[in-house]
C-alpha angles and dihedrals in degrees: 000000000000115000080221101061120109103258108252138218099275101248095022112064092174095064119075114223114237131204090245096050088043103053092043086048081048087052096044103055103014119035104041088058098048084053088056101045086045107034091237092282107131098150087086088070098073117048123192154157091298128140099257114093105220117168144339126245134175107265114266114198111269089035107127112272091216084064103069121111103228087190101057093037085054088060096036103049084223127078126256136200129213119233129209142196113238110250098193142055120297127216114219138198131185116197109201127197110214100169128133103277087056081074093074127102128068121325098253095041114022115161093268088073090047090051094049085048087050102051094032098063096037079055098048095041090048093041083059097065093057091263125143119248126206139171147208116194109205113199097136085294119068118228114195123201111183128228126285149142147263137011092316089059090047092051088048100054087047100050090047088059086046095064126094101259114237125254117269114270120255125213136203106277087047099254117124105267117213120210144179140181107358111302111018115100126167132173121234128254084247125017112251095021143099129276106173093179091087094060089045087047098050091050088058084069097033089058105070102161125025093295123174113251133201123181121201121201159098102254100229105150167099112308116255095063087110097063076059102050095047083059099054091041090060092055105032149023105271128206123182123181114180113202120210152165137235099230092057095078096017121057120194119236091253095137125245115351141159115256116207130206104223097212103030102035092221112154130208133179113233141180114218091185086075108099084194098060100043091050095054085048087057090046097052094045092050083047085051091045093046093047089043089056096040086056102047077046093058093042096056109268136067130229134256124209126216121170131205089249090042116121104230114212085062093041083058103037083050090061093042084060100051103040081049091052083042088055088226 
């Protein structure tokens, strides 16, 4: 499928799925049973600098000093620091990564869809409290929608994921450019693939104010991303969801088959009979995964995983538990 062709209805590839179809769909089968698993009360995910006093934790470096219970460090020989639920409005941006590699999955369900589903319910959820919503579309250029309230907003940022993303822009010595804002232009490590430093790196000056971030991708991508995720982690709450397929890491036995990559257009010639080889491709994804967590560990943040055959009201209630037991 061209990564340049309008999503579809699953099951209906003739169709073309609207924002409005897709957030009633979303509403349908998604929110209402979020609401259920978590009682509606999404104001105990973020956790902030509030009034109410929540819960205790053992200091971790970067924690605010003018949090730490003297009392209870006194008894526990190790300091603690108090948490708090915010008690005011949160701004949020999601930083979402539509490059080429987002294209991949199966053709009713590739990880673009997941990523509009995604974004879609965590806007409308938050929209819901009253909170300000706000996006920033990576697919080599950067769209900005700025932050607003309500179901319009929602339906903004939704239809924005929906279009056929351009064409990356070329400059004049023929390598992909990337920009943001409406001056600022840079040229990728490697022509044609990912650098998804310069999302991370937008979103420094997009974030004025402790905002709640969520980043939405499948972290395929040019190393140094990290030096900027650590940055954003010391000055906001960072969410990262990273958004995958099976097959990536899994081929089929099918026999011999080309295998594309989807940004840079290189082409080998595989066999997925050989147990051989589909055993060393396990091995190396679980090594990437492994070395992607390691990384988001030492900036700051961990990463969630949601696959393309993921149900997602448990995908989502899953990282709302953990990020609760995490005190996070």
């Amino acid at each position: 499928m061209d990564r340049r062709a309008t999503l579809t209805e699953p099951g209906a590839t003739a169709s073309p799925l609207t924002a409005e179809r897709l957030l009633r769909r979303l509403e349908w089968r998604v929110i209402r049973r979020l609401d259920g698993r978590l009682q509606g009360d999404y104001r105990t995910l973020f956790r902030g600098s509030g009034v109410d006093f929540t819960d205790l934790r053992e200091y971790a470096p970067g924690d605010d000093l003018r949090h730490i219970d003297w009392n209870v460090t006194a008894r526990m020989d190790t300091p603690y620091v108090r948490e708090y639920i915010e008690d005011r409005e949160v701004t949020c941006w999601l930083l979402l990564d539509r490059t080429a590699s987002m294209g991949f999955g199966p053709v009713d369900r590739q990880k673009s869809l997941v990523l509009a589903e995604v974004a879609t319910t965590l806007a409308h959820v938050l929209s819901r409290g009253g909170n300000r919503i706000g996006a920033a579309l990576f697919d080599g250029t950067i769209e900005t929608i700025p932050p607003g309230q309500g179901r319009n907003q929602v339906l903004r940022i939704a239809q924005a994921l929906l279009r056929p993303p351009p064409a990356a822009p070329v400059s004049r010595t023929g390598r992909t450019g990337r920009r943001w804002g409406r001056s600022h232009t840079e040229e990728p490590a490697t022509p044609g693939t990912t650098d998804l430093s310069a999302l991370l790196r937008a979103a420094l000056g997009l974030a004025r104010r402790r905002s709640l971030l969520v980043i939405v991708s499948d972290f395929i991508t040019q190393p140094g991303w990290e030096k900027h995720l650590s940055l954003l982690a010391r000055r906001h709450d960072v969410v990262a969801i990273q958004v995958v397929d099976p097959r990536e890491s899994e081929l089929p036995a099918v026999g011999m088959v080309y295998v594309e990559d989807s940004e840079t257009g290189e082409q080998i010639f595989v066999d997925t009979d050989d147990p051989v080889f589909r055993e060393r491709l396990g091995v190396l994804a679980a090594e990437r995964q492994e070395s992607l967590q390691a990384a988001a560990r030492k900036a700051g943040t961990m990463i969630h995983t949601v696959a393309t055959d993921d149900d997602l009201v448990r995908a989502l209630a899953r990282i709302s538990a953990l990020r609760r037991s995490q005190g996070r």
